[in-house]
C-alpha positions in Angstrom: 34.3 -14.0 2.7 32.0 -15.9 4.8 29.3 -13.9 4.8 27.0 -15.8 7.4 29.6 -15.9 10.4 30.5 -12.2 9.3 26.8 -11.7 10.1 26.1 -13.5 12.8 29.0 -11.5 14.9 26.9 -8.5 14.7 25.8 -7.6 17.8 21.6 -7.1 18.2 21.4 -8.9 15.1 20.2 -12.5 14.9 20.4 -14.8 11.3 18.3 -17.4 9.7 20.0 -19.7 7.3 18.1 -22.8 7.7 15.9 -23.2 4.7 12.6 -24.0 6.1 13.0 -20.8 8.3 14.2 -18.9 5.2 11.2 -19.7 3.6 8.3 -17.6 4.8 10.5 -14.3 3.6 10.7 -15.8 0.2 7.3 -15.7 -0.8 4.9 -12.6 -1.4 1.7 -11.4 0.6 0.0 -12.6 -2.2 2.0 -16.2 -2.8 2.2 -15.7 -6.4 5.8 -14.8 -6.5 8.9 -16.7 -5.0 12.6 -15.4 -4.5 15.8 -17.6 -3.4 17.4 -15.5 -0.1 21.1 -17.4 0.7 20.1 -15.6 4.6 17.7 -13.3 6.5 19.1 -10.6 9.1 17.0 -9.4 11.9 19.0 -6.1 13.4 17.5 -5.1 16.0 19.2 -1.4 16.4 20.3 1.0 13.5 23.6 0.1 14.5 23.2 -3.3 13.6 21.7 -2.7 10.7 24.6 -0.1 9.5 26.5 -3.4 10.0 24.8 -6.0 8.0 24.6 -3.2 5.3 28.5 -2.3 5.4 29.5 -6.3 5.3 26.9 -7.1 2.5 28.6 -4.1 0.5 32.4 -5.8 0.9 30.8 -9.2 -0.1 29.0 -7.8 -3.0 26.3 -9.1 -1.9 21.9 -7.6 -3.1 20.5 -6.6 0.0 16.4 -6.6 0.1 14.7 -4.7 2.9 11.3 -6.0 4.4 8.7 -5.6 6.7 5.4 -6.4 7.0 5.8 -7.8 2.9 2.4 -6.8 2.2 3.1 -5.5 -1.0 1.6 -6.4 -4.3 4.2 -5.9 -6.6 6.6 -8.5 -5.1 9.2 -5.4 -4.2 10.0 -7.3 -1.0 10.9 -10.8 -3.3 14.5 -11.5 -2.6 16.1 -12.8 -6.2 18.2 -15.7 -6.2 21.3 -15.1 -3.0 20.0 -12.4 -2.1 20.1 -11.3 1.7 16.8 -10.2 3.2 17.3 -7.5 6.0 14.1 -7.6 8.4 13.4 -4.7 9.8 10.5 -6.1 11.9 12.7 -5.1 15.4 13.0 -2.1 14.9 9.6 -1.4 16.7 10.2 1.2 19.6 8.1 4.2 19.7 9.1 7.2 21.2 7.4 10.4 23.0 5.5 12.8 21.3 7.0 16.0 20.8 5.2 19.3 19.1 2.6 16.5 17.6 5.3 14.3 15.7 6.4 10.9 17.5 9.6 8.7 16.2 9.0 5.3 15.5 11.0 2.3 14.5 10.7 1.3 10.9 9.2 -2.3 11.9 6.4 -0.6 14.0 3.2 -1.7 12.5 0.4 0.8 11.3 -1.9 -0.6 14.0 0.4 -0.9 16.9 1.1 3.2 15.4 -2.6 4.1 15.9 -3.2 2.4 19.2 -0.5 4.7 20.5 -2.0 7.6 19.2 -5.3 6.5 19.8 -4.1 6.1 24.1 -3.1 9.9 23.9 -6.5 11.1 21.9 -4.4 11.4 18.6 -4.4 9.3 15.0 -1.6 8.7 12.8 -3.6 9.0 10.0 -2.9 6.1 7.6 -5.4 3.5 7.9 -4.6 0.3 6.0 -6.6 -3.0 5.8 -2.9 -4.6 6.4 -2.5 -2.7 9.3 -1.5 -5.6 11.6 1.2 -6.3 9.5 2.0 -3.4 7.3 4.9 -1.5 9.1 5.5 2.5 9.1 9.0 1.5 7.1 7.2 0.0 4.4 4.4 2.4 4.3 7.1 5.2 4.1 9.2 3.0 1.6 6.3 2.9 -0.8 4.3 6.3 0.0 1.1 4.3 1.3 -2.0 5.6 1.3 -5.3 3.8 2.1 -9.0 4.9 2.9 -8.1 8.1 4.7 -6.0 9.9 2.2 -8.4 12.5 1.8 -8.5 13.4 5.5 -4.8 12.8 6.1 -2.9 12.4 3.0 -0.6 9.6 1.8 2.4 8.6 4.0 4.7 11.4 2.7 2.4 14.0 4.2 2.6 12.3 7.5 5.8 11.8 7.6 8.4 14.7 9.0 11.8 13.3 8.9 13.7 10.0 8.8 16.7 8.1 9.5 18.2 6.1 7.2 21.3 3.8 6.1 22.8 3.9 2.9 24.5 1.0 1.1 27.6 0.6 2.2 26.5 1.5 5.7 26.6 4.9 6.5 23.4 6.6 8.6 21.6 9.5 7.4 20.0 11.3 10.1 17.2 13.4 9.3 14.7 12.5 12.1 14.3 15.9 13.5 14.8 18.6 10.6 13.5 22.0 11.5 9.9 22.6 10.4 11.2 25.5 7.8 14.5 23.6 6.3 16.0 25.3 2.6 19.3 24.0 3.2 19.6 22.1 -0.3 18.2 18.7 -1.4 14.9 17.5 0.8 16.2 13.8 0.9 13.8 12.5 3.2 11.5 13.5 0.6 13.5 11.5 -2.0 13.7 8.7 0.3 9.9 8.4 0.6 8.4 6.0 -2.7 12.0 4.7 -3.4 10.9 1.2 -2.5 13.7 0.4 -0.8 16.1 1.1 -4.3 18.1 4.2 -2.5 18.6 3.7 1.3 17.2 1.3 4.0 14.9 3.6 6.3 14.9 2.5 9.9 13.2 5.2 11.8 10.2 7.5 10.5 9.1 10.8 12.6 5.4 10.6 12.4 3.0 13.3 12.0 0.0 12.7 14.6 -3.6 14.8 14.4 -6.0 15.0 17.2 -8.2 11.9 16.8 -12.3 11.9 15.1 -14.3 11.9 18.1 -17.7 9.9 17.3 -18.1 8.9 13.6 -21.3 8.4 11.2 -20.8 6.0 8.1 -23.2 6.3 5.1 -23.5 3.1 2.9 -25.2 4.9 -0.7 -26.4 2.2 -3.4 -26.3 4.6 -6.8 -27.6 2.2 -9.7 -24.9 2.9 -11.7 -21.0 3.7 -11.6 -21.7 7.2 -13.1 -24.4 8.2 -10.8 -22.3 7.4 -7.7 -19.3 9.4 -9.5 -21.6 12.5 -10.4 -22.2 12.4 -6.3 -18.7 13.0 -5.7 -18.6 16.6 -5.2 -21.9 16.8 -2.8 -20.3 14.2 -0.6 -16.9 15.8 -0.9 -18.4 19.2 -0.1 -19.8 18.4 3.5 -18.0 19.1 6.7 -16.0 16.0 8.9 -15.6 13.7 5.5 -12.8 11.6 6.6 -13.3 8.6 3.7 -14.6 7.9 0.3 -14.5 4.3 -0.6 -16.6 2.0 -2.9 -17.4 -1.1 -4.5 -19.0 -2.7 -6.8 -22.5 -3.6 -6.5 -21.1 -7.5 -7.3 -18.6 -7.2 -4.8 -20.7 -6.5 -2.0 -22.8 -9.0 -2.7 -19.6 -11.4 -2.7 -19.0 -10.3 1.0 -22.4 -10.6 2.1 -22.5 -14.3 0.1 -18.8 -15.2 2.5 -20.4 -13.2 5.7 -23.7 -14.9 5.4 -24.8 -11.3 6.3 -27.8 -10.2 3.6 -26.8 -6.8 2.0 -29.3 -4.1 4.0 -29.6 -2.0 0.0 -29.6 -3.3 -3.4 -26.3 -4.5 -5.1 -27.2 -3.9 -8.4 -24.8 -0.8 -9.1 -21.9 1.0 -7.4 -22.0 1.5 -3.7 -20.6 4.5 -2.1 -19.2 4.1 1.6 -18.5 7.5 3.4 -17.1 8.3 6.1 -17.6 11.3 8.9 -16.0 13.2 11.5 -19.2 13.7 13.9 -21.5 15.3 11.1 -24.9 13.2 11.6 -26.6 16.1 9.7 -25.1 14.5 6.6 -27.3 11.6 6.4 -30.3 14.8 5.8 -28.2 16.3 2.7 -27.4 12.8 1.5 -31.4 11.3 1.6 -31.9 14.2 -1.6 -29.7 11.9 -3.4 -31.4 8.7 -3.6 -34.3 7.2 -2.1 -34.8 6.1 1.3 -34.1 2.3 0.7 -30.9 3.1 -1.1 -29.1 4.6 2.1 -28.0 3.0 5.0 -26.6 5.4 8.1 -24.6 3.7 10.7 -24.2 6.3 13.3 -23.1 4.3 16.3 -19.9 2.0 17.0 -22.0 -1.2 15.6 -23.9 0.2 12.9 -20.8 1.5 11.5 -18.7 -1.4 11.9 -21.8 -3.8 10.0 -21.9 -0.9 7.1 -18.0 -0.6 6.7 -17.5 -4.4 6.9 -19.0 -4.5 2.8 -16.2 -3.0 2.0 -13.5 -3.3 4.5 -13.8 -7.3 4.4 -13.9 -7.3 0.5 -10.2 -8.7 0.3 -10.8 -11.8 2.8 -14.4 -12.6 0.5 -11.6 -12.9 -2.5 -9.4 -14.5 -0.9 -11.6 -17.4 0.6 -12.8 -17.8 -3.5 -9.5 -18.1 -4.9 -5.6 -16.4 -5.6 -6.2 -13.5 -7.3 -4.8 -11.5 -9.6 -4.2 -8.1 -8.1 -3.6 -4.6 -9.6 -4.0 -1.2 -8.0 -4.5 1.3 -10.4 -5.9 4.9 -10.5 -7.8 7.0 -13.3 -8.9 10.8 -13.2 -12.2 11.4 -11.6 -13.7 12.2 -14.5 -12.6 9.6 -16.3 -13.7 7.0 -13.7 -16.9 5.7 -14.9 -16.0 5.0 -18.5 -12.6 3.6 -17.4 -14.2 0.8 -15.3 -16.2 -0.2 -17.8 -13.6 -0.6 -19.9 -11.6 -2.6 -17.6 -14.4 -5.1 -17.4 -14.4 -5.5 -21.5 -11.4 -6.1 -21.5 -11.0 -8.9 -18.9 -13.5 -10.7 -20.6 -11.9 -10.1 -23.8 -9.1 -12.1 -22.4 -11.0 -14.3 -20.8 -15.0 -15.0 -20.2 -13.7 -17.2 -17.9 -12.0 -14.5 -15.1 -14.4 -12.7 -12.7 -13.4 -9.3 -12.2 -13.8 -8.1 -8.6 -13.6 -4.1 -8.3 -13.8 -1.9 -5.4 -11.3 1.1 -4.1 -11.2 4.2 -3.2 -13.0 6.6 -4.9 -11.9 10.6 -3.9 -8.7 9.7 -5.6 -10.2 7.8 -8.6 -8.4 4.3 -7.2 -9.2 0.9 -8.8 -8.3 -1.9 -6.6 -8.9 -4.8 -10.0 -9.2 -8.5 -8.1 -9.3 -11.1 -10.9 -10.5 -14.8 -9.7 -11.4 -17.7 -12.4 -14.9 -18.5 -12.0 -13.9 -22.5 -11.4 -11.9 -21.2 -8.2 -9.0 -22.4 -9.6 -5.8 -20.4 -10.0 -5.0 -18.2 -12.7 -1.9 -19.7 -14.9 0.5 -17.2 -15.1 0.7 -17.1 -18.3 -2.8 -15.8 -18.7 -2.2 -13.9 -15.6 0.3 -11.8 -17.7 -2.0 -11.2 -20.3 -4.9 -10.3 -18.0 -2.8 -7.5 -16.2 -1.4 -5.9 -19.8 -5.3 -5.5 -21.0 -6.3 -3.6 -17.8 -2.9 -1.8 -17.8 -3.6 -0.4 -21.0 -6.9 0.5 -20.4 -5.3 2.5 -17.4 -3.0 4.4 -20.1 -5.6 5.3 -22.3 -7.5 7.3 -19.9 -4.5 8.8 -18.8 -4.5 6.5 -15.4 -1.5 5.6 -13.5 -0.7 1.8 -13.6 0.3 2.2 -10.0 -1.8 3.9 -7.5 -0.6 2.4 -4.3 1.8 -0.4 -4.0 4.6 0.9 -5.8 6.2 -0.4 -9.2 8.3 -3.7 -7.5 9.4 -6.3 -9.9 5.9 -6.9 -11.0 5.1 -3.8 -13.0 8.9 -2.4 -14.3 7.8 -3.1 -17.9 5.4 -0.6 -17.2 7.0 2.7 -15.4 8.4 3.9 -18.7 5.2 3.5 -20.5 3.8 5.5 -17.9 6.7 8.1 -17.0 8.6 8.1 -20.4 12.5 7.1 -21.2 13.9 10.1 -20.2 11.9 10.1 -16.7 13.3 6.7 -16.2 16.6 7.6 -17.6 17.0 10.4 -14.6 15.3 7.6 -12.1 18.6 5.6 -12.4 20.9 7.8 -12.4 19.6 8.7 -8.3 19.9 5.5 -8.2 23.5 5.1 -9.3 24.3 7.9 -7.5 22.8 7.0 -3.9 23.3 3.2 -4.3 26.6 2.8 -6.8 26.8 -0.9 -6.7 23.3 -1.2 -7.1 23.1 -4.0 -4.0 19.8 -2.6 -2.5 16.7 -4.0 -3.6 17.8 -4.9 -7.7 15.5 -5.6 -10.2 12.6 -3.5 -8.2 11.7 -0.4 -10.4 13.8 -1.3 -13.5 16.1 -4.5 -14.1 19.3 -4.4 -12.9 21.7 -4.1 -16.3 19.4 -1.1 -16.5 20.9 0.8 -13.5 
């Protein structure tokens, strides 16, 4: 079967063969992991991609969604003849309707909010790869992101989708009725399946009336376990939209690649929260810690030079090297000591590796940035090594190895150390059952003989 002609006489659907253009959907957000696509698609309806799926299906041929591909876990890597399906235009939005809106799966997060924003609403995910990060992929993988504990991850935003299944039948579930008990919730099943079940295409999207004027507060605790013990003060006042933080080290990183001086000390764990309104926080917070340990940003600038020590953490790493990259997640309680333990262990490894740590902190998220100290990159054997120390660290305080991100091809040796074989064992058996030639997206979650 010729596969490419078969392809390119779908209607709304364009295809890229040539390998130079090929070769930016090969390669990972972060560029440490390559795949081998034969083609790229680029439907432009769910009709057309219904198409591409049924024809890849009679060829036998792996299919491997993408959108934005600003994933971690290389779950958007095409293996070797593979044939990557862009979902990128699929980007109409619709009307809003009872406060949900449907939008294409290749609609980015920020073109998302700026719609909201024009009709006084939010969508409530707010990503630092928003510009690129589309509502598929944050759907496919259950984003979350600084606002979770305002808004929730993506599948509490999300109210129904559409999807196509792998030999190219649609499932509509865009518009379910709010109180639905008519068997399985597969739009719930669909949501975190990293493109392993179904190709989403369109997401209905819960929006929320939009934070009218916001205050930031930057806190500078001396130590990790001070700035955790504030957690349930800071949790406790009215209008918090965001807990974030970073390390002490890490703001002073971004202030270093800014050329923008810190405005409090970097010597432990600063906290960055975020309010709806609420100025009268910055009076609870100042019985805390002392004045010149708290910054308030309470206008448009201020709070855009606080936040920027934290949001801009990832382009600071980036300028210093390639980085190693987990996402990982610990209980609360357990935050302080874990840390700390994730340190030991990278320099276990190696005294060489500079560990780079900020996240966010409500839900007890790591993001672990590892750069050699020379700037150069990390071999990949050492690599390897540096990500099983801090993975097991994450296991023994009863962590999750993947907080956001998902599980990809990157971290399958790990979901049954975390979930258990007979977890696993029931994980492939939805996926025989929804995907029976196992064509979408193999070798993301567990390898493919395993399916």
């Amino acid at each position: 079967m010729d596969l490419d002609g078969t392809l390119r006489e779908i209607a709304d659907c364009s295809v890229l063969s040539d390998a130079d253009a090929v070769a930016g959907y090969a390669v990972d957000w972060t560029g440490r992991w390559r795949g081998g696509p034969a083609l790229v698609a680029r439907p432009r309806t769910v009709e057309a991609v219904a198409a591409v799926l049924a024809a890849c299906a009679r060829a036998g041929v792996p299919v491997v969604p993408q959108g934005g591909n600003t994933g971690l876990v290389a779950g958007s890597v095409p293996p070797a003849g593979a044939v990557v399906l862009s979902l990128t235009g699929l980007d109409a939005i619709g009307s809003v309707v009872d406060g949900v809106v449907t939008a294409g799966a290749g609609v980015t997060l920020a073109a998302l909010e700026s719609f909201a924003a024009a009709r006084g609403l939010t969508c409530g995910l707010s990503l630092a790869s928003g510009e690129s990060a589309t509502v598929g992929g944050a759907a496919a993988t259950n984003a979350g992101g600084a606002e979770v504990l305002r808004y929730g991850t993506a599948r509490a935003r999300i109210a129904g989708l559409r999807a196509v299944l792998s030999d190219g039948a649609v499932l509509d579930r865009c518009r379910p009725p709010a109180k639905d008990n008519t068997g399985y919730d597969l739009v719930d099943q669909l949501i975190g399946s990293e493109g392993t079940l179904a190709v989403i295409t369109d997401v209905t999207w819960r929006l929320d009336p939009a934070p009218g004027e916001r205050t930031v507060l930057a806190l500078a605790f001396p130590s990790v376990s001070e700035a955790v013990a504030a957690v349930p003060v800071l949790r406790g006042l009215p209008g918090l939209l965001a807990l974030e933080w970073s390390d002490g080290a890490a703001v002073a990183r971004v202030a270093a690649h800014l050329d923008a001086p810190a405005p409090l000390p970097t010597d432990g764990c600063w906290v960055f929260a975020e309010f709806d309104g609420a100025p009268e926080a910055a009076g609870v917070v100042a019985g805390l810690l002392p004045d010149d340990r708290i910054a308030v940003g309470a206008g448009p600038e201020d709070r855009v030079r606080l936040w920027r020590y934290r949001a801009r953490t990832t382009e600071a790493v980036n300028a210093a090297g390639v980085p190693v990259k987990l996402d990982v997640g610990v209980p609360l309680e357990e935050f302080a000591a874990a840390r700390a333990a994730i340190v030991d262990a990278v320099a276990a490894v190696s005294p060489d590796v500079e560990p780079v740590l900020f996240g966010h902190l409500a839900e007890g998220n790591l993001h672990v940035n590892l750069l050699a100290r020379a700037g150069d990159r990390i071999p990949e054997g050492l690599a390897e090594e540096l990500e099983s120390a801090v993975l097991e660290q994450v296991l023994t305080f009863g962590g999750t190895v993947s907080a956001e991100h998902g599980i990809g091809r990157a971290k399958r040796a790990w979901l049954a150390r975390q979930r258990g074989d007979g977890q696993v064992a029931l994980m492939r058996r939805l996926k025989s059952a929804w995907d029976p030639s196992g064509l979408l997206n193999p070798g993301v979650l567990f390898e493919r003989e395993d399916r």
